[in-house]
N, C-alpha and C positions, 0 to 999 in steps of 0.2 A: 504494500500500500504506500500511495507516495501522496504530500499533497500539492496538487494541482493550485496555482496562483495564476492568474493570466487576466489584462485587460483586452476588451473586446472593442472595437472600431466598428461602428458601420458606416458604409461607403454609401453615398447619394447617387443615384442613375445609373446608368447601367453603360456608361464608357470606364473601361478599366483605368487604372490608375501606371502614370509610369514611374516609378519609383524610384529606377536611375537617373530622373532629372533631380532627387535632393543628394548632393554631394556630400553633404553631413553625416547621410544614412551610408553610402556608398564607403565613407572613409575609414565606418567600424563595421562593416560587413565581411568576415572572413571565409565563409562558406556559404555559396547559390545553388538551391537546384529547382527544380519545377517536379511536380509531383501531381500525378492523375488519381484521385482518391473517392470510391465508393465505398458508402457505411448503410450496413441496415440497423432499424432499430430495432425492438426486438418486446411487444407486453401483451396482456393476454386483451382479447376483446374488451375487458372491463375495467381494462386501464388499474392491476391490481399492483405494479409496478409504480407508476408514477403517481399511485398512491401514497405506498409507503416513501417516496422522493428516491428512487433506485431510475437510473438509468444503466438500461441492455445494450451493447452495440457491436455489432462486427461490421470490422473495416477491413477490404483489399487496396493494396498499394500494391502494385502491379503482381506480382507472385504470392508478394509475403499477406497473409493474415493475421490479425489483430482482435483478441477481443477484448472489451472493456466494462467495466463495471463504476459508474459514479454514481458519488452521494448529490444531493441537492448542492449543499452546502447552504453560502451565503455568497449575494452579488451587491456593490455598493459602490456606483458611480463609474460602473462599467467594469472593477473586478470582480473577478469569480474565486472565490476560494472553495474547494469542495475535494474532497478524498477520490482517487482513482488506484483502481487496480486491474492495470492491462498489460497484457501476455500475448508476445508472439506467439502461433499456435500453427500447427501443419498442413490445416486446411478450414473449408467452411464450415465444421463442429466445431459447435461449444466444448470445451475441456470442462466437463464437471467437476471434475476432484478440484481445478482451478478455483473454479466459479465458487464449491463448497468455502473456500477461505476468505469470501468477503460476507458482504450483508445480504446477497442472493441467495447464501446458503437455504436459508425456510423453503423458498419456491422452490428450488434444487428436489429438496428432499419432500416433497408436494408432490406426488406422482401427476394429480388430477392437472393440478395448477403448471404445473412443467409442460405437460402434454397441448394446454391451451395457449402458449407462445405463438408468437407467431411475427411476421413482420407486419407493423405498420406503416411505414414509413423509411424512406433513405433519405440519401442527399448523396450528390454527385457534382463533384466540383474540381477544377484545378486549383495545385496550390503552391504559391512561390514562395520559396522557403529563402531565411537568410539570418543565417546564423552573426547575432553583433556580441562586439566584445566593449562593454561600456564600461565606464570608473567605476569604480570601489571592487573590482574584481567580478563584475557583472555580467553573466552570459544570458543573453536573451535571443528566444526562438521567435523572429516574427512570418508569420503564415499569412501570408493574402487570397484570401480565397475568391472565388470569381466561380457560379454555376446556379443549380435549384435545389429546392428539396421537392419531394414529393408525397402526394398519397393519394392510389386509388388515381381522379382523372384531375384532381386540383395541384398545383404546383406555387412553388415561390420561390420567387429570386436569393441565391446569397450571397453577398457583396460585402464583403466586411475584412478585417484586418486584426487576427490574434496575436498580442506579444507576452508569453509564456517566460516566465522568470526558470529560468533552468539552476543557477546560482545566482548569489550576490545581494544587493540591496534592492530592496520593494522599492523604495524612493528614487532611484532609478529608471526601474519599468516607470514608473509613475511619471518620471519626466520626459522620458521618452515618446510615453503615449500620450502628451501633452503637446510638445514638440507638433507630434505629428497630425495630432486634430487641430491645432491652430494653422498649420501651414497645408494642410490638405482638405481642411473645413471638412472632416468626420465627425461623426457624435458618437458618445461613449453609449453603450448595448449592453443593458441588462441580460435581455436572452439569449436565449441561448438556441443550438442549430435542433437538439430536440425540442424543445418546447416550440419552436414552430410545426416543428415535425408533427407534433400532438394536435397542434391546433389545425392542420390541414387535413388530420384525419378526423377529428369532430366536426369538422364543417361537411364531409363526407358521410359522417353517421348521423348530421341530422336533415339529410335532404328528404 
């Protein structure tokens, strides 16, 4: 279990951003790569997951898979702090014995409740990765993401920008993602890519 810190950006319209034109950003960037990433999410029709605050997710990046397990947490002024517990895995099964050592363990061991999983929702997006090396000994992961989510025949855009504290000072991320809403005019994003996930599938269950 690790815990997850990351401020969230959302991005205005639907022209990408080019992020090589801030040389600031460019000058502590020491690793680039672009990344094609599909996630399903993963709770029973009765939404018994996003009840208890558990989000389900597997994710493929190009070969490799991922599954994940987050808590709610708490979000405040576009940070997320929330508990994750995710595990490369060999293919698109969930690893129970995995899953058994977070807070999914109950439904795990819920034969009924396990059996009624299913996907509701993904999202599918590109994503430009760019690892910065900031003061005080600060590595931060920012991900620009650019695609939709989906569920069923409704979709939404996602356009936003995570920068994930990997080490170092919060007060950092914090400036950085300050920096970059002032001079890119983004606003700070409470939600999160499930919970729209959720809400395009209840707009689906109540037509």
């Amino acid at each position: 279990m690790s815990l997850e810190q990351e401020i969230k950006l959302a991005v205005a319209g639907s022209d990408k951003l080019d992020l090589s034109e801030l040389d600031w950003l460019q000058a502590i960037t020491t690793e680039q790569q672009q990344l094609h990433l599909r996630t399903e999410y993963f709770d029973t029709p009765e939404l018994k997951l996003k009840n208890r605050s558990i989000a389900l997710r597997m994710r493929q990046i190009g070969d490799q898979w991922v599954q994940t397990v987050k808590s709610s947490g708490q979000v405040k002024d576009g940070l997320h702090q929330r508990e994750e517990w995710e595990h490369p895995i060999m293919n698109s099964e969930f690893d129970l014995p995995l899953l058994r050592q977070t807070p999914l363990a109950p439904i795990v061991d819920d034969s009924g409740s396990w059996r009624q999983l299913t996907c509701l929702f993904y999202t599918e997006f590109q994503r430009d990765v760019y690892l910065l090396e900031a003061p005080q000994d600060t590595l931060i992961e920012l991900a620009y993401d650019f695609g939709e989510a989906g569920s069923a025949d409704n979709t939404a855009v996602i356009h936003e920008i995570e920068l994930e504290l990997r080490h170092g000072a919060l007060e950092v991320l914090r400036q950085i993602a300050e920096r970059l809403r002032e001079e890119l005019s983004l606003t700070y994003k409470n939600s999160s890519k499930a919970e729209t996930g959720y809400q395009l599938y209840q707009q689906n269950q109540s037509k």
